[in-house]
C-alpha positions in Angstrom: 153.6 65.0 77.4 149.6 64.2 78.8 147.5 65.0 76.5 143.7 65.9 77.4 141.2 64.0 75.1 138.1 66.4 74.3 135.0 65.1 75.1 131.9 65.5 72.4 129.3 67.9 73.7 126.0 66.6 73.5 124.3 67.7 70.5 121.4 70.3 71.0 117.7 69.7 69.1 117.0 72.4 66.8 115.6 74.4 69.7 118.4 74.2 71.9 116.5 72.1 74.2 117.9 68.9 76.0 116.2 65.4 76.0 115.8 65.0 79.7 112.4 64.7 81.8 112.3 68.1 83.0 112.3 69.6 79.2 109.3 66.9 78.4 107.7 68.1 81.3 108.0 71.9 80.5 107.1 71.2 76.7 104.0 69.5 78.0 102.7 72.3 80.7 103.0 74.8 77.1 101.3 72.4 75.6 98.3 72.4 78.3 98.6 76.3 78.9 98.9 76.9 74.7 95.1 75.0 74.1 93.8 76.9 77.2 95.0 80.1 75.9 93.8 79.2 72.4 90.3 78.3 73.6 90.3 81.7 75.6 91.3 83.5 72.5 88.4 82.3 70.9 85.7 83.3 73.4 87.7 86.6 72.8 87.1 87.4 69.5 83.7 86.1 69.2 82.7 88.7 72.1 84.4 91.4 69.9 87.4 92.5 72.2 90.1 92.2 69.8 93.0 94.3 71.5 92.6 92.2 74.5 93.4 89.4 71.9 96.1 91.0 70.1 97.4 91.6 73.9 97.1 87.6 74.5 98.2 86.5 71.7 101.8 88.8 72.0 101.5 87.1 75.8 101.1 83.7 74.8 103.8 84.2 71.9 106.6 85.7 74.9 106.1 82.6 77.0 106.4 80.0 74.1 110.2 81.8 73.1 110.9 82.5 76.6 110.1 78.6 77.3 111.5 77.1 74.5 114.6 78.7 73.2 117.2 77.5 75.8 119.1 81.3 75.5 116.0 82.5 77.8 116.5 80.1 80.3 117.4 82.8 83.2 114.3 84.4 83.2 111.8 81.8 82.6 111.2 81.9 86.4 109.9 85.6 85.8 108.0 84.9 82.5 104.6 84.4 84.5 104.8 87.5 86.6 105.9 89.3 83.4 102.6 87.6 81.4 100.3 88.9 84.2 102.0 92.3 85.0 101.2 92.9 80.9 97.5 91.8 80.8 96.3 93.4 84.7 98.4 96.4 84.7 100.0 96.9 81.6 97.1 96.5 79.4 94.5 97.8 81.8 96.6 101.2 81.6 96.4 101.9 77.6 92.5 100.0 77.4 91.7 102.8 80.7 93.4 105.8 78.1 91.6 104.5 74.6 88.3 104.1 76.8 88.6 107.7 77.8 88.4 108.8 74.3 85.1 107.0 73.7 81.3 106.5 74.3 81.7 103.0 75.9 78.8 102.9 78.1 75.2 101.5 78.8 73.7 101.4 74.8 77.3 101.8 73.8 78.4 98.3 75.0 79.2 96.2 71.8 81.1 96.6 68.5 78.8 98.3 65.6 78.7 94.9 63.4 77.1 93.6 66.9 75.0 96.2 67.4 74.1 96.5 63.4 73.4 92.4 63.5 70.4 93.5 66.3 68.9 96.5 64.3 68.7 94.4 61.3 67.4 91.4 62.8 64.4 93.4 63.5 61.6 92.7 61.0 57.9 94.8 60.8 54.9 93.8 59.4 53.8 95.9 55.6 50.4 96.6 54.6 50.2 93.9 52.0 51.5 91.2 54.6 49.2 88.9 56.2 48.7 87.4 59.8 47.8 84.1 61.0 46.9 82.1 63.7 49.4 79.7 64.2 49.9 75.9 65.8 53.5 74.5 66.0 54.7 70.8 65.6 58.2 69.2 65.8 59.9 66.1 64.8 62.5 64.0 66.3 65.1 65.7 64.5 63.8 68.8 66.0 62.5 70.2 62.6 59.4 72.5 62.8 56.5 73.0 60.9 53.6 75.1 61.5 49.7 75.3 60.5 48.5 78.6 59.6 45.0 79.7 59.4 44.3 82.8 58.1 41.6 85.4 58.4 39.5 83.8 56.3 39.9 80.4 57.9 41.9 78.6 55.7 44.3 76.2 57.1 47.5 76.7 55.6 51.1 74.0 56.1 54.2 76.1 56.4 57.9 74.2 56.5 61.2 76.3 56.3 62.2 77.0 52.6 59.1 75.3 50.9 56.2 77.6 49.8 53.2 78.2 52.2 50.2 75.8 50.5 46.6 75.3 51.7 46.2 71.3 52.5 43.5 69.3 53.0 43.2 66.6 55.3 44.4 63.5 54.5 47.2 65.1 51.7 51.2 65.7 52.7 50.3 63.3 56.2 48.0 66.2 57.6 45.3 64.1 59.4 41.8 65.0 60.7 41.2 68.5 61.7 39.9 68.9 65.1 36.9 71.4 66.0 39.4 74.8 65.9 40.6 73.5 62.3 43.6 72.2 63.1 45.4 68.8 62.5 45.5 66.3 65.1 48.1 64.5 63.8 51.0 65.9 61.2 53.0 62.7 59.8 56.7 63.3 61.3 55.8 65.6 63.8 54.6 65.8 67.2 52.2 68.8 68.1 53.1 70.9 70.8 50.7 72.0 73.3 50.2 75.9 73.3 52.6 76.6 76.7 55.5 74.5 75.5 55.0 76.3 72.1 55.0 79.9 73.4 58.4 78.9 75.7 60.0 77.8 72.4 62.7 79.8 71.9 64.1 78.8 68.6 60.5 79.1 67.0 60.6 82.7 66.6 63.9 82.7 64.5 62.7 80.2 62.1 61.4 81.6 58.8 59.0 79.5 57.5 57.8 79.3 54.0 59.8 80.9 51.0 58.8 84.0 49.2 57.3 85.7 51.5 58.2 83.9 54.4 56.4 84.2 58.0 57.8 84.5 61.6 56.7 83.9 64.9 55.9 87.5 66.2 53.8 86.7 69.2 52.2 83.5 71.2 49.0 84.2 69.2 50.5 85.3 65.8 52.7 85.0 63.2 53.1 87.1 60.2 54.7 87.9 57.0 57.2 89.8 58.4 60.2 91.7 56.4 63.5 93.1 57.5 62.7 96.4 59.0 66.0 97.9 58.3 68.5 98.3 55.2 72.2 99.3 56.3 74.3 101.5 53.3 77.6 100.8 54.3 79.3 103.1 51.5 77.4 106.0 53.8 77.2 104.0 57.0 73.5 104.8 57.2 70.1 102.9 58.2 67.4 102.8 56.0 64.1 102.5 58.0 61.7 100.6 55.4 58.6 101.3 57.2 58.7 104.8 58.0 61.3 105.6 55.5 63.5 107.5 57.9 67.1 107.1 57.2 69.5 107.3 60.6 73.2 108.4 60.0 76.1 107.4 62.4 76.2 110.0 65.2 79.2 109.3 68.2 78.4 105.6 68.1 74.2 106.1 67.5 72.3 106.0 64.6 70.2 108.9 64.6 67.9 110.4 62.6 67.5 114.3 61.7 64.2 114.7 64.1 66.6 113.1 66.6 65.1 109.5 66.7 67.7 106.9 67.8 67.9 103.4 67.0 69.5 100.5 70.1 71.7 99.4 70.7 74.6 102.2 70.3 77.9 100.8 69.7 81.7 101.4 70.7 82.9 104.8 68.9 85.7 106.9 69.2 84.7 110.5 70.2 87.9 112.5 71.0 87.9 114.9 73.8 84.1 114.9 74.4 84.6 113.2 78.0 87.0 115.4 79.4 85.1 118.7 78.3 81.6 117.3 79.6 84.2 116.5 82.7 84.5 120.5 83.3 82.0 121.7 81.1 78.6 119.8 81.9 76.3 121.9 84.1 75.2 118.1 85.4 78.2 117.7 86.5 80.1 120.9 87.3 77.9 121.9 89.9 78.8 118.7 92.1 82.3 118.0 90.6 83.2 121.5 92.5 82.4 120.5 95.9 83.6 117.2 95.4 87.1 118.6 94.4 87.0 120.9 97.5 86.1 118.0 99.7 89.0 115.5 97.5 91.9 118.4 98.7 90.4 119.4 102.2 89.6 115.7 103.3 93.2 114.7 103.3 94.2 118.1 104.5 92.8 117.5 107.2 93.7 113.7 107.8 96.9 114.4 107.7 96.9 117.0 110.5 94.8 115.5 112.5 96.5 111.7 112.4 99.6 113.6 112.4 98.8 115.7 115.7 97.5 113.0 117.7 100.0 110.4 116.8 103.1 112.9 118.0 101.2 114.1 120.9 100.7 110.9 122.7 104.8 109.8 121.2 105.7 113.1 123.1 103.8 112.2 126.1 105.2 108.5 126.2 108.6 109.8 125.4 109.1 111.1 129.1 110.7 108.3 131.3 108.5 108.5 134.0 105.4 108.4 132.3 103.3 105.0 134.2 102.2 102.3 132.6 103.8 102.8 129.3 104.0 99.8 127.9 100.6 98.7 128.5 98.7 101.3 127.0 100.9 102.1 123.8 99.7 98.4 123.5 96.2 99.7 124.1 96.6 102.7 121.4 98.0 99.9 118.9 94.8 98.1 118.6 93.5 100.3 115.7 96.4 99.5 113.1 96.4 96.0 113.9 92.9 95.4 113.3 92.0 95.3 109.2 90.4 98.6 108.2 87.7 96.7 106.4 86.6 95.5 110.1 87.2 98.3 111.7 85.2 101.0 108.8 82.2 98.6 109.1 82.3 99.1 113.0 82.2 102.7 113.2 79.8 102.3 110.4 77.7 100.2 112.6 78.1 102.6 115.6 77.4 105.8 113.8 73.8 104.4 112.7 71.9 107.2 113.3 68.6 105.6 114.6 70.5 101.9 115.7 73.9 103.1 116.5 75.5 103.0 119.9 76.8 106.3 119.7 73.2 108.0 119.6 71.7 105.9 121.6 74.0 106.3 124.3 73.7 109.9 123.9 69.7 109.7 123.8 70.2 108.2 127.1 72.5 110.9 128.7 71.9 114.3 126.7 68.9 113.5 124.9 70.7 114.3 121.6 70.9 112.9 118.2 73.5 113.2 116.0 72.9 113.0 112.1 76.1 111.5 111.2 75.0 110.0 108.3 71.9 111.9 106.8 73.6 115.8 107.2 76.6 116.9 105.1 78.6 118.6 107.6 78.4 115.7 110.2 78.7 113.1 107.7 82.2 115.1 107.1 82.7 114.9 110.5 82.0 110.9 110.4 84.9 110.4 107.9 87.4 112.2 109.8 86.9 110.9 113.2 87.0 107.4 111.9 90.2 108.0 109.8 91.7 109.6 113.1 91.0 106.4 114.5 92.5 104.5 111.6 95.7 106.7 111.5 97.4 107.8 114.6 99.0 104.7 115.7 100.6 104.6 112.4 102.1 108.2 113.1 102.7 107.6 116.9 105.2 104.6 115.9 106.7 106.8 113.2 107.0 109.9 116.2 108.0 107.8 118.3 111.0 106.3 116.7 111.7 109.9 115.0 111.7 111.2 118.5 114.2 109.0 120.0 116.7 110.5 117.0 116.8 113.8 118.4 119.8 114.7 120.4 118.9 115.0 124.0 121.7 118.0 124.5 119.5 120.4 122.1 117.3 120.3 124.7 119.3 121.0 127.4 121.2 123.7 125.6 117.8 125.3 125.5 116.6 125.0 128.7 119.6 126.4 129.7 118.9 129.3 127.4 115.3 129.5 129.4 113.1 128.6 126.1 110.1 127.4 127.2 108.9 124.1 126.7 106.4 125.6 123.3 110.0 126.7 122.4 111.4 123.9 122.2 109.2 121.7 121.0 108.8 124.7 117.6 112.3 125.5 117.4 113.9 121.6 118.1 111.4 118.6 118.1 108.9 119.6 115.1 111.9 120.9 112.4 114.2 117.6 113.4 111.1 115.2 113.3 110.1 116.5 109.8 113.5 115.3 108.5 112.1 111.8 109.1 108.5 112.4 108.5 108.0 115.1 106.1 108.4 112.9 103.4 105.8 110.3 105.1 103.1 112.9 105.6 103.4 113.9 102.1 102.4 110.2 101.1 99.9 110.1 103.3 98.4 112.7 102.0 98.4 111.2 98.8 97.3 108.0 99.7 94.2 109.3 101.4 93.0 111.5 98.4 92.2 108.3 96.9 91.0 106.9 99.8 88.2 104.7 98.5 87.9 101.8 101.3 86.8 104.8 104.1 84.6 106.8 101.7 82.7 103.8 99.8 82.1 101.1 102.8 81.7 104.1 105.6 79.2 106.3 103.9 78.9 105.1 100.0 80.1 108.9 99.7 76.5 109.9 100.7 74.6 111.6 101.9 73.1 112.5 98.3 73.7 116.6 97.5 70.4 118.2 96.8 69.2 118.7 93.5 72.5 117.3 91.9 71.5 115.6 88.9 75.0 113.2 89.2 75.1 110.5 91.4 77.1 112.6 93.8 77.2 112.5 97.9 79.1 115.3 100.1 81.6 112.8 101.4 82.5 111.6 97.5 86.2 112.2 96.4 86.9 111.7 92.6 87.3 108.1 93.0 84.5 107.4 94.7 82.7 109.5 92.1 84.4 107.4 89.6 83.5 104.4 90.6 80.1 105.0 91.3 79.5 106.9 87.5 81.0 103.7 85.9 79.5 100.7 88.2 76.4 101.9 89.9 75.2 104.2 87.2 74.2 107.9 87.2 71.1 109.5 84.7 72.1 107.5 81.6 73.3 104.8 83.4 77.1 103.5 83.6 79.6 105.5 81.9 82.8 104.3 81.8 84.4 106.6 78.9 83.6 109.2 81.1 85.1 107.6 84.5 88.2 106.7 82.3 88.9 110.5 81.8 87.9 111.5 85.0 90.7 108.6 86.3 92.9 110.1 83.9 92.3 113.7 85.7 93.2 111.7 89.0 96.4 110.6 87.2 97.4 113.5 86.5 96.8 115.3 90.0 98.5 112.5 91.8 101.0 112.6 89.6 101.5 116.2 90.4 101.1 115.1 94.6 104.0 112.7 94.0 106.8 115.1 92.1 105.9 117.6 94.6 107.0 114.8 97.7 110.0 114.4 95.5 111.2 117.6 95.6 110.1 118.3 98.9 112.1 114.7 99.8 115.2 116.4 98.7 115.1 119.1 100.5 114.7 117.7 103.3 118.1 115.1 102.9 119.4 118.5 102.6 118.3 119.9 105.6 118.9 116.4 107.5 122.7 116.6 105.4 123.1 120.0 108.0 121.8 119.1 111.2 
């Protein structure tokens, strides 16, 4: 009887990892990637954005299991498009919804122990506190020293941490004074001329002396300067020492009852306040309606009109003896094969109302100029003739195509009948060729009411609307209104809490577009189910 000897498996490392070049070679890339991450980390906490770091840190913490426990092993080849699906769209979803809810903005940039570490920083100058001319010298080591001479024209040495004494020449290395009183020479140090002095950064955040010490205030001055403000942490309050004015936490701003405000703001949680200044805020209610109007009615519009032109010229290349057929479809399909970028920047280029080809040739023939870029309504126009441009041959192929579905015997059934060619064309082509588009149409729709390319590099969403104290234009949609409040600024300058919630309103209405094409998407399998 053959008997089969069992071979011993080789034995696994306590990470179930085996000893062969590839393994070394993966270890080593984690290695590499691990101390890049790490350093990364770091910059990211010492800038204060500490869910972005919790976010890395969880990343970093998948791909080391994923990579070295061996029962991963099938979808390591996915574990970097997992890592950077989490940080760009993952992470930039839930950071877009927390923003929403706050004041992050210009003077609301950094974390409060950021922006606290400014307002205490600053120093003033009390009554009792003197002023002084001042000198600067530095040694090899980079040490400083200075020589203070008073209002009554004393010289005075002052070094970091050692009390301020009057010194005569020839004591402590200070050597012959020169006709403005000061020392030619300082044993240790080298004097520095009064340019290099003043362009000194580091001099003004040296406190020289001890008890009271002095600062560097100005490239004539320095003074016995003390902290200007005192922060209670128990009430999360600033004291102002000088004008004893104490400044609570308001929404991210210290602020005082007479409605003084101290900079920077900082980072603060403040609930719904975004989306009711969103509907609420004259500012911004007075534009926001004729932007919304313009969001719903511009791809309205774009739809039809795309739609129309690309089925009328697949209807008129559909007959069999049309001439030429194949060469000028070819023509018509220039637009969709040229990037929209290029082509936007174009029309942008022949719409220039005082430049622009368009006017000028119709200076030349009509004596007419067209404001297409400094009137509303034409502006409008503007946007829609160039998307027309950019969106029929997309519909033509999809006609076209749709068309050739359509059973040729429904038409001869009703010209038999005697229905007219308007008949046919209501009654047969457009309810069959909605089977196939409908749901297409319905996307396109949605994809132009956040159509930010046209808007942005056509027209920047301009021109301005009068007397709207947003950043608005007539041709802005919400995105482009969005974009423009958070990177371009608007009255208080960049608001990105409020863009957030605004993007969340967007969210929410697309969201609304696309269950709408769903439902409309099965009712028209239903209708194709029956045909």
């Amino acid at each position: 009887m053959a008997t089969v000897q069992a071979t011993a498996r080789p034995k696994e490392n306590p990470f179930g990892l085996q000893a062969t070049f590839s393994s070394l070679l993966r270890i080593l890339v984690l290695i590499t990637v691990d101390i890049s991450a790490a350093w990364f980390i770091a910059q990211t906490i010492t800038l204060g954005f500490i869910p972005f770091t919790v976010v890395l840190i969880v990343v970093m913490l998948m791909v080391n299991v994923v990579v070295l426990l061996e029962r991963f092993s099938p979808i390591r080849w996915m574990v970097l498009g997992l890592s950077f699906m989490v940080i760009f769209v993952i992470y930039p979803i839930f950071f877009t919804v927390y923003v929403a809810f706050t004041n992050y903005g210009d003077g609301h940039l950094v974390t409060e122990e950021q922006a606290l570490r400014q307002i205490l920083s600053r120093t003033y100058l009390p009554e009792e506190g003197r002023a002084f001319a001042w000198t600067a010298f530095r040694s090899p080591e980079n040490e400083y020293a200075l020589w203070l001479i008073d209002t009554n024209g004393r010289g005075l040495l002052a070094v970091p941490g050692e009390e301020i004494r009057e010194v005569a020449p020839g004591e402590d290395g200070v050597g012959e004074l020169d006709a403005n009183g000061i020392p030619v020479t300082l044993e240790g140090y080298t004097r520095l001329n009064a340019i290099l002095a003043a362009t000194d950064q580091n001099l003004s955040n040296i406190l020289f002396g001890d008890e009271p010490t002095v600062q560097v205030r100005s490239p004539s001055e320095a003074a016995e300067l003390l902290p200007r403000y005192e922060y209670d942490e128990v009430t999360d309050t600033v004291f102002d020492k000088q004008t004893e004015t104490v400044f609570t936490n308001i929404n991210g701003t210290f602020t005082s009852a007479s409605g003084a405000t101290l900079t920077p703001g900082f980072r603060a949680v403040i609930g719904w306040e975004n989306f009711t200044q969103f509907f609420t805020s004259p500012s911004l209610r007075g534009p926001l309606v004729r932007i919304l109007v313009w969001n719903f009615v511009f791809p309205i519009l774009s739809v039809v009109s795309t739609f129309a032109l690309g089925l009328a010229i697949a209807i008129m290349f559909n007959e069999s003896g049309f001439p030429f057929k194949r060469t000028i479809r070819s023509f018509l399909l220039i637009p969709y094969t040229i990037p929209g970028l290029i082509t936007i920047i174009i029309w942008r280029g022949m719409m220039n109302t005082e430049l622009g080809v368009i006017n000028r040739t119709l200076m030349n023939w009509f004596s007419v100029s067209v404001p297409w870029t400094t009137d509303g309504n034409w502006a409008k126009f503007a946007v829609l003739l160039v998307n027309l441009w950019l969106g029929y041959p997309y519909f033509m192929l999809i006609c076209s195509g749709a068309l050739q579905a359509i059973p040729s015997d429904l038409y001869e059934a009703a010209e038999v009948d005697g229905a007219s060619i308007w008949q046919r064309f209501r009654t047969i082509t457009l309810p069959l060729l909605l089977v196939a588009v409908g749901p297409l149409l319905i996307a396109s729709y949605v994809f132009n009411f956040n159509n930010f390319n046209l808007i942005y590099l056509f027209i920047q969403g301009g021109p301005p609307i009068a007397n709207a104290t947003a950043q608005a234009g007539h041709t802005d949609i919400l995105i482009s209104y969005v974009y423009k409040m958070a990177f371009e600024g608007s009255g208080r300058g960049v608001q990105y809490g409020l863009a957030s919630a605004i993007t969340i309103v967007i969210f929410f209405v697309v969201g609304a577009l696309t269950l709408f094409q769903f439902r409309f998407t099965n009712m028209w399998e239903e209708v194709s189910e029956n045909v």
